[in-house]
N, C-alpha and C positions, 0 to 999 in steps of 0.2 A: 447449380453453378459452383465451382469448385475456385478458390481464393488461395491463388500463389503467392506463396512467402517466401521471401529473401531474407536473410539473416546476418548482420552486421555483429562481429564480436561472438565468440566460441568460446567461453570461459565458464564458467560453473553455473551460470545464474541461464544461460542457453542449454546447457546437458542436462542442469535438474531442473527448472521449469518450464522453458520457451517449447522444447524439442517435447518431452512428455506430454505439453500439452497439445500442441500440432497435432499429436498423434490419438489423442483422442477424438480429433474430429474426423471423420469420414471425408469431408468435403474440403478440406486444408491439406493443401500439398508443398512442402519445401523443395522448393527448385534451387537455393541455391548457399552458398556461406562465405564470408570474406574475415580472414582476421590478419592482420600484419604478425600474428606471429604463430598462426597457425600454418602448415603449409600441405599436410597431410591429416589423415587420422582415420578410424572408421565410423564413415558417417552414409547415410543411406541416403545425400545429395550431393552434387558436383563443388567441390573448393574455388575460389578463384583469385585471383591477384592484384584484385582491386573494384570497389566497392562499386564503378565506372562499369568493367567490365563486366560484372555480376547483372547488374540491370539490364546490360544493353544485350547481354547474350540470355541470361535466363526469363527477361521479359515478367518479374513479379508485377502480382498487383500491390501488393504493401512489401514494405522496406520495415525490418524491424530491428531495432538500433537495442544493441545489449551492451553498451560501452560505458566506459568511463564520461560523468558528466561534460564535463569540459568536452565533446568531442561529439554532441549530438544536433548542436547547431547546424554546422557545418555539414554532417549526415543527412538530418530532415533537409536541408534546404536542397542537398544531391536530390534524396526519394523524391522530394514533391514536383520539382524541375522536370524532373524524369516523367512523372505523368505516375506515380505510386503515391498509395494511404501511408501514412507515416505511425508505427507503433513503437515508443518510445517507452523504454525504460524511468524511472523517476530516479533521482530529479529532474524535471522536463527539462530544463537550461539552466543555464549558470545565473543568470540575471532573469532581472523581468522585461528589458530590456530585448534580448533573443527573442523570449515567450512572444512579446507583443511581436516581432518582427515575423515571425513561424504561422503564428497565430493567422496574420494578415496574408500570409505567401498562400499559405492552404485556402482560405476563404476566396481569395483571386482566380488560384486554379482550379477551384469545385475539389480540392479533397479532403480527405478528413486526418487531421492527428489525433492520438486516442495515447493517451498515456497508461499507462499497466500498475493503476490504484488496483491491484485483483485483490486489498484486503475487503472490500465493499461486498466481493462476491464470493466470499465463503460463508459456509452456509450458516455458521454461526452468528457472524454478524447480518446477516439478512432476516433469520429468523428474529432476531435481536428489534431489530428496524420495522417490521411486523407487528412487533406488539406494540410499537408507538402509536397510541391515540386508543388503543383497546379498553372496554372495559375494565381487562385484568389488569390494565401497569397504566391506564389513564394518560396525561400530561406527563411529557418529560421535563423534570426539573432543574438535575444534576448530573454528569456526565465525573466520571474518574478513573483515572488510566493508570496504571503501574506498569516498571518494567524491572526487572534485575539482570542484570547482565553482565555474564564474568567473561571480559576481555581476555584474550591471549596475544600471543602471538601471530598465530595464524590468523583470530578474524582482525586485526589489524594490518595483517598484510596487504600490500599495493595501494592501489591511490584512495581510496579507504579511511587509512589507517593514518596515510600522511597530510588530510584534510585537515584544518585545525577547524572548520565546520563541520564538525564530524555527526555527531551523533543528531541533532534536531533533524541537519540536513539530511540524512540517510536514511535515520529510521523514523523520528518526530513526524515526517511526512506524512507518515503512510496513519500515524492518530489525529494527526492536524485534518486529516482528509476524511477520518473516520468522524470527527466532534460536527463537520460540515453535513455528512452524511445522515448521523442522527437527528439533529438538529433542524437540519431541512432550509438552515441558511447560514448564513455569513458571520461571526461573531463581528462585534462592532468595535473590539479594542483587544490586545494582547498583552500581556505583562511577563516577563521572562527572568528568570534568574539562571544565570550558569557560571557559577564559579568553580574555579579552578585551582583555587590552594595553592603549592609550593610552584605550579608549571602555567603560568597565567600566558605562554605561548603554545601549549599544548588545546589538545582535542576537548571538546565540551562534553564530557562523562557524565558530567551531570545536569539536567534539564530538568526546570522545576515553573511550568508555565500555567498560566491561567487565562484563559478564552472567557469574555463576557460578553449572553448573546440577550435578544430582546427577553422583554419580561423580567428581568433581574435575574435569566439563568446563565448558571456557570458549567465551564468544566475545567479541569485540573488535571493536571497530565504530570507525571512526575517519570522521567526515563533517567536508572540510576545505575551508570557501568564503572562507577565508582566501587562498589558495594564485592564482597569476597565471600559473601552468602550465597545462598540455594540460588540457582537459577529460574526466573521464572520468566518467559520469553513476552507475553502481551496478559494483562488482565484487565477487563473493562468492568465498572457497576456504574450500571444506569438508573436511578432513581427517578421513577413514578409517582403521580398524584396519589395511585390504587394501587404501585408496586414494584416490584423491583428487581433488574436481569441482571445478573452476570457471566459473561462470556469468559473464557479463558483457554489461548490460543495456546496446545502444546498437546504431546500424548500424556493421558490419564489411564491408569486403570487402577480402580479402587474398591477396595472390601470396606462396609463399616458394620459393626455389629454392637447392642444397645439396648438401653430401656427408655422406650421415649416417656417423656414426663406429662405427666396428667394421667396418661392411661396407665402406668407403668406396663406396657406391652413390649416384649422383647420384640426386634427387630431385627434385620440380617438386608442389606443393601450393597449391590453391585453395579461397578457401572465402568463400559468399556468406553472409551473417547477416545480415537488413536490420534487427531490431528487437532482436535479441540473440542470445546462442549459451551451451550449455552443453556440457560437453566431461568425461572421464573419463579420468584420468591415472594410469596405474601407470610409474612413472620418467619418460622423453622419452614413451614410447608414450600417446596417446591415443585416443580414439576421443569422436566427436561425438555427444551425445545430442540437440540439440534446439536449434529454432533460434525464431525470434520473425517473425510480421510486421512492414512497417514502421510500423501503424496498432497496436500494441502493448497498449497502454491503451485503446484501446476492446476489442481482441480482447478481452483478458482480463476486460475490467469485463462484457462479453457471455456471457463462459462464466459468470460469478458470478451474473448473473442467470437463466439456466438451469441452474443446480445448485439456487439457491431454488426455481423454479418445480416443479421433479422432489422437492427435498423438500415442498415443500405439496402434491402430489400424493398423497406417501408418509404422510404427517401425521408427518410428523419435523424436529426442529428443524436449521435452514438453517447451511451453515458460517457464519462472519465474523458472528455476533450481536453484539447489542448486550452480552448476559451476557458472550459471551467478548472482544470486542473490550474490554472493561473493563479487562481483567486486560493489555491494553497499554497501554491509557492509563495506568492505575495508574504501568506503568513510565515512561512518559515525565515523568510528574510527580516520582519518586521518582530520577529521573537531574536534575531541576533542583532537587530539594532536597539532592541529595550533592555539585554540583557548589557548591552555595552553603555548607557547612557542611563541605564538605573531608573527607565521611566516607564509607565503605562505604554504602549503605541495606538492610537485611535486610527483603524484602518480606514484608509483609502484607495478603493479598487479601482 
């Protein structure tokens, strides 16, 4: 059975992800695209004039909303009305408020919302999540996140840039989703720091939070676009009872040449990672579990749309729902009320 897609918003995050990944599926067909400010272009499905007439003439099964936050409420609640699956861009809504409202529309009319966390399904972090509970890496203990990220102009530009939620909200998400992911639950409290120096009405550049989940384990996320250093886009280390992964999302390609110590044995090591790498560390030894294309972000958002397709199949609810993506929004909202009121936040889902 083949799953027609509609396509709300034509802007970069639909021509290098949404659209690459469509096309890796066989059984995924775009019937249709609406942007208020698109009006032509070369695209290999029909434009149309409104978001209205797109559904009612091209007849998709899912509506998928590539928009700016603020503008997807109002979209799912068209898709779902309509009688279409709703595939939502993150952040899934502006409030949690929407979320519960969406939440409850789809569950009424039998469909599903599925939010587009595709960092959960690259391979690196999958392989990553694989070895949780193994002999080799045991018990997850500790979770730690880095980012470095040199702002310009350009990624600042549009509604973006002019968020003063800026960076937890946009990117924080997709690690807030990832700490849930490894975990395997909910943290029980959030602590946030994000100061802003000389522009305390400006964008939060810098996010310095701490998740505490059962068992006295943490994670610690640090995302710094403050920083005029190397750029490094995601790096995770996970530490185990028996050991320890680090993922790190970006192309790699790297020569090392050596005298490892103990054996004084020369060495010579290569390793190509074009879209990222995960690796498995018990002391210096590692060993590479997984690596990434360079097209990354469509892979992954490709395998998340054929893991829903196999759960409607199954008649079982699809990972990255709209229910469960809540429960990270939640946190992202609850890390911008700790970071304003300088307190712990003990969640409440």
């Amino acid at each position: 059975m083949t799953l027609k897609i509609a396509i709300c918003g034509l802007g970069h995050a639909t021509r290098d992800i949404h659209i690459p990944a469509y096309r890796k599926l066989s059984d995924v067909e775009v019937v249709g695209g609406f942007d208020p400010n698109v009006k032509s272009g070369n695209y290999s499905f029909p434009l149309f004039n409104s978001v209205e007439e797109m559904i009612e003439q091209a007849k998709p099964d899912m509506l998928a909303i590539v928009t700016p936050t603020a503008t997807h409420f109002e979209l799912a609640k068209t898709g779902l009305n309509a009688g279409c699956h709703v595939f939502v861009e993150k952040p899934f809504m502006s409030n949690l408020e929407e979320a519960d409202e969406i939440v409850a529309l789809a569950e009424k009319l039998g469909k599903q919302v599925i939010v587009n966390n595709q960092y959960r399904f690259m391979n690196i972090h999958e392989a990553a999540k694989e070895q949780i509970g193994t002999a080799g890496f045991g018990d997850l203990l500790f979770m730690s996140v880095n980012q470095t990220f040199l702002v310009s102009d350009k990624t600042e530009d549009g509604w973006r840039g002019n968020d003063p939620q800026r960076t937890c909200k946009e990117f924080g998400i997709h690690t807030l989703d990832l700490a849930r992911y490894y975990f395997g639950e909910d943290p029980v409290s959030i602590t946030a720091r994000m100061p802003k120096g000389d522009n305390p009405g400006g964008p939060d550049f810098l996010n310095l939070l701490q998740l505490e989940f059962s068992g006295d384990r943490v994670a610690h996320i640090m995302l710094d676009r403050l920083s005029k250093g190397p750029h490094r886009y995601l790096d995770i280390r996970l530490d185990g009872s028996n050991g320890m992964v680090e993922t790190s999302l970006g192309g790699k390609i790297e020569f090392h040449a050596g005298v490892k110590s103990g054996s004084r044995k020369p060495y010579v090591e290569i390793d190509f990672s074009m879209g990222g790498r995960a690796r498995l560390y018990h002391g210096d030894k590692y060993k590479k579990l997984a690596s990434d294309p360079l097209d990354l972000f469509a892979h992954a958002t490709h395998k998340l749309i054929k893991t829903f397709m196999v759960a409607m199949e199954k008649g079982i609810t699809p990972p990255c729902s709209g229910a469960d993506n809540k429960r990270t929004l939640a946190l992202v909202y609850a890390a911008y009320e700790s970071s304003e009121k300088n307190i712990p936040i003990t969640m409440q889902y």
